[in-house]
VEXLUMLO-32027 format. One record per atom (N, C-alpha, C): residue in one letter; x, y, z. Coordinates in steps of 0.1 Angstrom, whole numbers, plus 5000, padded with zeros to 4 digits. Layout:
REM residues N
AXYZ/...
***
This chain:
REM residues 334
X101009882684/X102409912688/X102910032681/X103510142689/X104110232679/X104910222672/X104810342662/X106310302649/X107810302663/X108410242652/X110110172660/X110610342661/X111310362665/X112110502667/X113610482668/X114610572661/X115910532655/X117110582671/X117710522674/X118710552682/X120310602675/X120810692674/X121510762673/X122810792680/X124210752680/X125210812684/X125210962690/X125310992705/X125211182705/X127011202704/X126411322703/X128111412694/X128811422709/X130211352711/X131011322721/X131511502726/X131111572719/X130711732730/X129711802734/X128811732727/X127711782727/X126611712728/X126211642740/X125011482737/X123511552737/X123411642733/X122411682729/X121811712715/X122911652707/X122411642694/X123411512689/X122911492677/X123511372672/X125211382674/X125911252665/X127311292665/X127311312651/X128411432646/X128111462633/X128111372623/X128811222622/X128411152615/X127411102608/X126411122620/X125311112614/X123811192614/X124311312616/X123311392619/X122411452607/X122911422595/X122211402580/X121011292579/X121711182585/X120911102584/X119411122599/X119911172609/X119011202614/X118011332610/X118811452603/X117711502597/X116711452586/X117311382580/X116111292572/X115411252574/X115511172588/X114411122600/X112911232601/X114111372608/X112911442612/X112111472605/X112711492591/X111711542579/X110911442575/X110911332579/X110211242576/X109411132586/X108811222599/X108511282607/X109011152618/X109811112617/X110210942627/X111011042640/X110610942651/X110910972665/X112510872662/X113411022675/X115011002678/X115511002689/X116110952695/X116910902707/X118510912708/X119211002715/X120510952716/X121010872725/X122110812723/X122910772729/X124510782733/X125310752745/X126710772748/X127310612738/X127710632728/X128410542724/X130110502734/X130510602736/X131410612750/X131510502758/X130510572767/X129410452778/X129510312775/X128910312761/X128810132754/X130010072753/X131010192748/X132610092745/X133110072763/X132510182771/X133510112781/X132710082793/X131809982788/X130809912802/X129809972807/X129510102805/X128410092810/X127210152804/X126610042804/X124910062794/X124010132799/X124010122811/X122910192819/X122810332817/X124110362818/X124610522814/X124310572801/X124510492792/X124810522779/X123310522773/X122610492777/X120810452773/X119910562782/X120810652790/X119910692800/X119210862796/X119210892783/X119010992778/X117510932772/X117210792766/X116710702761/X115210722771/X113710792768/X112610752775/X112310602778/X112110612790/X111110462792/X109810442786/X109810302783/X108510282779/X108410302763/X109610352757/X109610412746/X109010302735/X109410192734/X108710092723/X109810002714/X109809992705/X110609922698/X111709982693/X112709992690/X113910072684/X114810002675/X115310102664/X116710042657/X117710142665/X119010082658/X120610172663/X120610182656/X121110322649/X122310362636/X123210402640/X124110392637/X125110442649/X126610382646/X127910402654/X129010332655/X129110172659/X130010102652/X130009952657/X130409932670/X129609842681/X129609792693/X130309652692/X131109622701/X131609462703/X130409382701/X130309272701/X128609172701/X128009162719/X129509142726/X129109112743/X128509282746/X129309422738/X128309502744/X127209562741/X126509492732/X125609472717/X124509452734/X124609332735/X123809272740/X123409342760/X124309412763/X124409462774/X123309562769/X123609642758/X123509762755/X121909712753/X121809602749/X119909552747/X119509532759/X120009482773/X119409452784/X119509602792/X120109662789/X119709802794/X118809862790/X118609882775/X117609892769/X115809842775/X116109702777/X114809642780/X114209702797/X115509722803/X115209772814/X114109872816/X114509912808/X114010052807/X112410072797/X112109942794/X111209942790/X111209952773/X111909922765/X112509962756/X113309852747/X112709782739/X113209662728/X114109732718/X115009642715/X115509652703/X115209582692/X114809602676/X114309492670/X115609422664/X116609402667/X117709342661/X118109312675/X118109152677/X118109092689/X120009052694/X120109032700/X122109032706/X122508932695/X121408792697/X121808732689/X122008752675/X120608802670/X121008832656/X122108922653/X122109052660/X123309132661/X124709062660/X125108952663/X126308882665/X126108752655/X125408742646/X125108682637/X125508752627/X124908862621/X125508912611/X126609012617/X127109052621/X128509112624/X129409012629/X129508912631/X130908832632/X130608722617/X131708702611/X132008662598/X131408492604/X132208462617/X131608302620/X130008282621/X129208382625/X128108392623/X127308392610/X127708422602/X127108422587/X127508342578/X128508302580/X129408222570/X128608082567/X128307992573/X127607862570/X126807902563/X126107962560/X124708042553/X125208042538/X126608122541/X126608182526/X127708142519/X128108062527/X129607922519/X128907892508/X130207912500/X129807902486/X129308022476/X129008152482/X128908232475/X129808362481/X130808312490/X131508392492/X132808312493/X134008402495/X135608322496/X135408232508/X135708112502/X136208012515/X137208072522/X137008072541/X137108092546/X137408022559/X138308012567/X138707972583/X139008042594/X138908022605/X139308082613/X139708022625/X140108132633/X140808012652/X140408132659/X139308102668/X138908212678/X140108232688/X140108352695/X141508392704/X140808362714/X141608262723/X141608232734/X141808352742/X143108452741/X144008532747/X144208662735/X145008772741/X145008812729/X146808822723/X147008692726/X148408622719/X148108592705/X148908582698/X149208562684/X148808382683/X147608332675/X147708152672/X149408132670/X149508002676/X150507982673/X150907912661/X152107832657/X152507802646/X151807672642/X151307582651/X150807452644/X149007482644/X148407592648/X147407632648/X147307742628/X148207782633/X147907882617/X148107762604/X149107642610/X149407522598/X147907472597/X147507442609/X146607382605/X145107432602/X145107552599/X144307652597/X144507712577/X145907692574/X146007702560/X145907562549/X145907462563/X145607342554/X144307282554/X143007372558/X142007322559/X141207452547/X142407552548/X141607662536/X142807642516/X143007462518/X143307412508/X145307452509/X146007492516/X147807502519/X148407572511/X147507622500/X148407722489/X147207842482/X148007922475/X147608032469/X147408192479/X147408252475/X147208402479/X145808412491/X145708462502/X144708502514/X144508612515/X143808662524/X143608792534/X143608742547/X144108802558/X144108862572/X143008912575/X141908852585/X141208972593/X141208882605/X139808982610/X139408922627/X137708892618/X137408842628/X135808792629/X134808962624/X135209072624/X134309182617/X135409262606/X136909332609/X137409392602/X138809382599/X139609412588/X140709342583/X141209482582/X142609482584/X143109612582/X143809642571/X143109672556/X143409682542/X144309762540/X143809862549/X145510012549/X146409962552/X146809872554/X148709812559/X148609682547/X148409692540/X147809592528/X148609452530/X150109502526/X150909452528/X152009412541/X151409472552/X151909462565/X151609382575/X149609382572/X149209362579/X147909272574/X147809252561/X146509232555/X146509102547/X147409122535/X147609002527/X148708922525/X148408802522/X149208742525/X149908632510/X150408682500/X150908662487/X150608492485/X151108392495/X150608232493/X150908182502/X149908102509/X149408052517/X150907932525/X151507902512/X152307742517/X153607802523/X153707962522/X154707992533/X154508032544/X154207962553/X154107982564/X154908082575/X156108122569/X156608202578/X155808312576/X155508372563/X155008472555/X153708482564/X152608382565/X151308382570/X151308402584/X152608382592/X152808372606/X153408542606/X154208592601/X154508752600/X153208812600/X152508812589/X151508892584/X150508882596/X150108762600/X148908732615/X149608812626/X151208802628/X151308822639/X151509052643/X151509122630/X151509192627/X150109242629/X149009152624/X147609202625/X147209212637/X147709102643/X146909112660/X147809212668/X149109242666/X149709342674/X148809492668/X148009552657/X147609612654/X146309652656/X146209542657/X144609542667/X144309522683/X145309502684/X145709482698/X144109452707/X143609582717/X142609512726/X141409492714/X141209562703/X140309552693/X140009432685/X140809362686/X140709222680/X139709132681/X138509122673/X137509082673/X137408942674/X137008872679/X136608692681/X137808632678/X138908662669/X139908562665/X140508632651/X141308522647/X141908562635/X141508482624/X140808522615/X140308472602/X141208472588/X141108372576/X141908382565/X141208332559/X141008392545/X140108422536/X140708392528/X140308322516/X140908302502/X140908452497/X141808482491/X141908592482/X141308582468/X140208672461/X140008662452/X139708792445/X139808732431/X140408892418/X138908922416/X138309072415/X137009132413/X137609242402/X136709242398/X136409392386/X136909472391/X137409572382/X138509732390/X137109822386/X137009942385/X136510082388/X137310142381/X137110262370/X138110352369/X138810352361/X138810212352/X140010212342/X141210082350/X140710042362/X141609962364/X140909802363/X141609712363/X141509582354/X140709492363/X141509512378/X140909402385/X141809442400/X140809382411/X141209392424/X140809322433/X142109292443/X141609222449/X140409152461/X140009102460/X139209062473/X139209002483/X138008992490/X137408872503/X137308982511/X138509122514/X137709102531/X137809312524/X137609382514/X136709512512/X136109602519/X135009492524/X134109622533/X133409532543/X133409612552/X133309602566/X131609692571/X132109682584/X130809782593/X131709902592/X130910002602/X131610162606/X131710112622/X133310202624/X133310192633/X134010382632/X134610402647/X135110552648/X136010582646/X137010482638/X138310532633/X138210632624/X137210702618/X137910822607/X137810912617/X137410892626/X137610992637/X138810992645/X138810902653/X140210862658/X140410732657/X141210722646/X141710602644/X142410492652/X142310522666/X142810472678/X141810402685/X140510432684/X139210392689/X138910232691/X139310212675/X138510052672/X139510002666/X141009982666/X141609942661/X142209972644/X142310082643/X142510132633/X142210102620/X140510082619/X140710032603/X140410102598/X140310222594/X139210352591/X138810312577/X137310332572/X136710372563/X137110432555/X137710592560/X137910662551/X139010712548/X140510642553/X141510642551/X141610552547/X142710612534/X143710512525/X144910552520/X146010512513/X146810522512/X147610452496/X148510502490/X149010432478/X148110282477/X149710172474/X149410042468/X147609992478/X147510042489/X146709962492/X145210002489/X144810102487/X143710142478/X143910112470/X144610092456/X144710062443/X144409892445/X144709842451/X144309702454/X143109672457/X142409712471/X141609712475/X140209822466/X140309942473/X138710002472/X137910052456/X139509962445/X138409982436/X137909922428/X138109792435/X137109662431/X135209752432/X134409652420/X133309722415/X132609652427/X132409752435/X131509682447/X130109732449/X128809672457/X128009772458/X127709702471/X126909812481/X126109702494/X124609762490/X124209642497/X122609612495/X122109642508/X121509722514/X120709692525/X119409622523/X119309502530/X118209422535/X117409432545/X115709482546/X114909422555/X114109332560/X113909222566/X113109172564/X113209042555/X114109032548/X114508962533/X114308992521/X113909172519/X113909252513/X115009342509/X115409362498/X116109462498/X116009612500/X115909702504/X115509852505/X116309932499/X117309912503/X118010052493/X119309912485/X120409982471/X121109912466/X121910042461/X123110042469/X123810132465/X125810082456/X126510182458/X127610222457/X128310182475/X129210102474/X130110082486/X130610232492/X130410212504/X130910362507/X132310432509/X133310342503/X134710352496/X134510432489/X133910362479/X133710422466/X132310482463/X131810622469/X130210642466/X129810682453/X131210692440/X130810762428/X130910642421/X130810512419/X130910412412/X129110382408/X128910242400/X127610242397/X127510142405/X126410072406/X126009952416/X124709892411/X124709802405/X123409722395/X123909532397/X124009522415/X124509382411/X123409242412/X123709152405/X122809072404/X122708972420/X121409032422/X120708992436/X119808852436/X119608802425/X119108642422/X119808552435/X120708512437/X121308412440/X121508462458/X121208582459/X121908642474/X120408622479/X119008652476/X117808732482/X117808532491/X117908422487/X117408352496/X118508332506/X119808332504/X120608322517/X120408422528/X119708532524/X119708672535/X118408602538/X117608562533/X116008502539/X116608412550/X117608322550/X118208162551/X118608262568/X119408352566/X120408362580/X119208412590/X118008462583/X117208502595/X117108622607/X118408742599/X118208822604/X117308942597/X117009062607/X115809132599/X116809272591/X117609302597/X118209432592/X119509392590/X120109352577/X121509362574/X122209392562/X123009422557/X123809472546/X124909312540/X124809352529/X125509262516/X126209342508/X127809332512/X128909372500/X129209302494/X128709332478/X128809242466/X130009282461/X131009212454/X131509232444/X131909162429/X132009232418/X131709142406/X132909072403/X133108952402/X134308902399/X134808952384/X136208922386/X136909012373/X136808892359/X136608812361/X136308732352/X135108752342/X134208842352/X133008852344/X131708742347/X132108632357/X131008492361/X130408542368/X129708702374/X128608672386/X129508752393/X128308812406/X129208902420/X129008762430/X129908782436/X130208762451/X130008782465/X129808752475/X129308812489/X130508822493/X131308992492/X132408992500/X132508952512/X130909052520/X131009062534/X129009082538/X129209022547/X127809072556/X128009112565/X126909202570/X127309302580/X125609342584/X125709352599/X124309412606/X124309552604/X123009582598/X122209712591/X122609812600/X122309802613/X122809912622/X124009992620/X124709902619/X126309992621/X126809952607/X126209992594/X127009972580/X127210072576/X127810132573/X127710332567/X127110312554/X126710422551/X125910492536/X127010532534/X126810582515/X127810632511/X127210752507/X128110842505/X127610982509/X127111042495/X126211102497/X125111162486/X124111092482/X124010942485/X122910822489/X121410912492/X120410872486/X119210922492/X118510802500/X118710802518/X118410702529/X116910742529/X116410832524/X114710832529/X114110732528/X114610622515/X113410522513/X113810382522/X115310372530/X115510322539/X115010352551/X115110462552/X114810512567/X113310522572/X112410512561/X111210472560/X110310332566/X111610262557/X111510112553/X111310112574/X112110122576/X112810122593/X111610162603/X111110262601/X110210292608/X108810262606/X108810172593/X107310192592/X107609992593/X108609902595/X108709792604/X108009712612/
***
């Protein structure tokens, strides 16, 4: 079987070369002699796969994505286009929607991450009021939350749109949800999730910050923040960075049930990252996927890190000045 070959985002002026986001990472590729592919990420967000894969040889063999985050329904389009053409992906729809939706992973890793609930959206109406009650009384009726959807929480509105100070006021947790979904509007991923809020180690001189929903996948909001629902990576702002991005975080890329690379969260790429992986290596064995990422963070207490977030390896950003050769290796030689 030949080595897997990496599929690539092309640059939305130019589809004959990568999109600049990642076209470092595809020179590392070349230098490191692995076969590349682009793709219309475009195409993928708006239905059509066939198009978006069609730059893509037949017959080509096995492939990973690196690239921007895909919904899970066009995750899976985007793999039966793929197959058409003669052409696998090794990260299957299913697993793909396994580790990028939070309901996906979560059973696995209850208990080493914030308890957690959620109410999948029927519509893309706001849960209503005896649905969010009964959704804060099953994640215990009191203390401090986070706001997200099933992949991404919108930390930049911290307080508008994100957290939610304690749980037993319900008007508070019905403002704050109903603010997130208008903000996410068609982007709103599977539903609306609430997360226990929890205190992690600060960065920097600061004491401690808070947690549960930190870090995420990439999507193309630092590009246009209008794309995916505006969570951007690389925008932040006053109180809500000081809260959020400088909790002591690191992600872990996993292959296989391996770890390959162990870096600095890509918030923060100048921090250190040395987290204790004992307790994480069998639950990433347990979920069964081959390529994904683990955002740790150290609790401020000082008892141990935490699984903020999992996330599928394809679409998790590096943090920049990261040396990906011994990943990108890992990947191809699969």
């Amino acid at each position: 079987m030949p080595a897997p070959a990496l599929l690539f985002p092309a640059d939305p002026l130019n589809p004959h070369r990568p999109d600049p986001h990642f076209a470092w990472e595809a020179r590392v590729l070349r230098d490191l002699g692995g076969e590349q592919y682009l793709v219309d990420h475009d195409a993928l967000l708006a239905g059509q796969a066939e198009e978006a894969v069609r730059r893509v040889p037949r017959d080509c063999g096995p492939l990973w994505y690196r690239g921007w985050m895909i919904p899970s329904t066009g995750y899976a389009d985007f793999a039966r286009a793929l197959a058409g053409r003669g052409a696998h992906l090794l990260t299957s729809a299913a697993g793909y929607a396994s580790a990028h939706e939070l309901p996906g992973w979560y059973g696995v890793f209850e208990g080493a991450t914030p308890p957690s609930v959620w109410i999948p959206a029927r519509t893309a109406a706001r849960p209503g009021p005896e649905e969010l009650a009964a959704a804060v009384e099953r994640l215990g009726g009191h203390g401090p939350a986070i706001v997200k959807d099933y992949v991404k929480s919108r930390k930049h509105e911290w307080h508008e749109a994100c957290y939610v100070p304690e749980l037993a006021d319900l008007a508070a947790v019905a403002r704050v949800v109903a603010r997130f979904v208008e903000l996410q509007g068609e982007y709103l991923a599977g539903g609306v999730v609430l997360r226990r809020y929890e205190e992690f180690a600060r960065f920097d001189g600061f004491e401690r910050a808070g947690g549960s929903a930190s870090a995420e996948g990439r999507d193309r909001s630092g590009q246009d923040e209008a794309r995916n629902g505006g969570t951007s990576t690389s925008r932040s702002t006053g109180n809500e960075r000081a809260l959020e991005a400088r909790a002591l975080e690191a992600r872990v890329w996993w292959l296989d049930g391996e770890p390959v690379l162990v870096g600095p969260h890509p918030d923060m790429p100048g921090q250190p990252a040395e987290p204790d992986l004992t307790g994480v290596r069998p639950l990433v064995r347990a979920l069964g996927c081959r390529f994904v990422t683990t955002d740790l963070a150290s609790r401020a207490d000082g008892s141990g890190w935490r699984v903020v977030e999992v996330g599928d390896g394809q679409v998790s950003d590096l943090p920049r000045g990261i040396d990906a050769s011994g990943l990108l290796t890992s990947l191809i030689a699969a």
